[in-house]
C-alpha positions as CSV (number, residue, x, y, z in Angstrom):
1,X,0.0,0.0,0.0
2,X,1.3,3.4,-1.3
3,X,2.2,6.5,1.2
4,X,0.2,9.2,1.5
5,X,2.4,12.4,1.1
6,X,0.8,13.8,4.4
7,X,1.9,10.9,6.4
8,X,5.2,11.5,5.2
9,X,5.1,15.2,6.2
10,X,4.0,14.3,9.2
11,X,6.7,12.0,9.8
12,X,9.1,14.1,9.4
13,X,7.4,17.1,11.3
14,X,7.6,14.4,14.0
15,X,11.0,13.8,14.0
16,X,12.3,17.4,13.0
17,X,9.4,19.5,14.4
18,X,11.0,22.9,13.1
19,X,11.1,21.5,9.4
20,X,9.2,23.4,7.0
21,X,8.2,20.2,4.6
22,X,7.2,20.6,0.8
23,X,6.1,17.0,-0.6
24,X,4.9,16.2,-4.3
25,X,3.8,13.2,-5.7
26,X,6.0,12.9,-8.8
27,X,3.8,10.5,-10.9
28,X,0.4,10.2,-9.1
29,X,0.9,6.7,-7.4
30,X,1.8,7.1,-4.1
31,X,5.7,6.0,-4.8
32,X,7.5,8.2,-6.0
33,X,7.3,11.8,-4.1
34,X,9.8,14.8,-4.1
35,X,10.7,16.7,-1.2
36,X,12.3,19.5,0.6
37,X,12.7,19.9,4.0
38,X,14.5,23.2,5.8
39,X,15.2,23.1,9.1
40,X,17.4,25.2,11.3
41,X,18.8,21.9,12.6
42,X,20.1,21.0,9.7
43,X,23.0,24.0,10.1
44,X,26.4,23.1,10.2
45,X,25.5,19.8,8.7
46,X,26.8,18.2,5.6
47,X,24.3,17.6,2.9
48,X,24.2,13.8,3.1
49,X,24.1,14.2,7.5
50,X,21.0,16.3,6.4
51,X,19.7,13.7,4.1
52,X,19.9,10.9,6.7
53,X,18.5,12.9,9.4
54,X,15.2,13.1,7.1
55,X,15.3,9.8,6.3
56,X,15.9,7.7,9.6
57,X,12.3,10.1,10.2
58,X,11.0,7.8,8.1
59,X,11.8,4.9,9.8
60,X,12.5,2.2,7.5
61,X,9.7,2.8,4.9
62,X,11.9,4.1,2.2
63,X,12.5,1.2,-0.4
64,X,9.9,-0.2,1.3
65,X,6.5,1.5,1.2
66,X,7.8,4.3,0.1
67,X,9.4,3.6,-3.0
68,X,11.7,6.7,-4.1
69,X,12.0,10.2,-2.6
70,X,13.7,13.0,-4.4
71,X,15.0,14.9,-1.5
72,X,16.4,18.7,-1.0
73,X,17.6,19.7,2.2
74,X,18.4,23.0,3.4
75,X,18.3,25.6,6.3
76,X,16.1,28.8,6.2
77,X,17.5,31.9,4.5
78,X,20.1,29.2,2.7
């Protein structure tokens, strides 16, 4: 069964609750979403420590029930 896109925002709000989290569904079947994530958190932080931040927020569902996630991580103002 596909993710909804709120349930991944939500996941991620749960984990990093200062994230401002953009999701689209990339081809309208509930596998394959894009997303960007800022967070203050994620300052000072590599790009791929910001990556896995987001996705240990998943917790395990990517490759999973989530199939693919485009992801962009940043920090506000940056």
């Amino acid at each position: 069964m596909p993710m909804d896109a709120h349930d991944i925002e939500s996941m991620i709000k749960a984990a990093i609750p200062d994230a401002e989290v953009t999701i689209r569904d990339l081809a309208g079947d509930g596998d394959h979403y894009a997303a960007t994530v800022i967070s203050e958190s994620f300052r000072g932080k590599s790009r791929v420590q910001q990556h896995q931040i987001v996705y240990q927020s998943l917790k395990g569902q990517m490759g999973g029930v989530l199939h693919a996630l485009a992801l962009q991580t940043g920090v506000p103002g940056g």
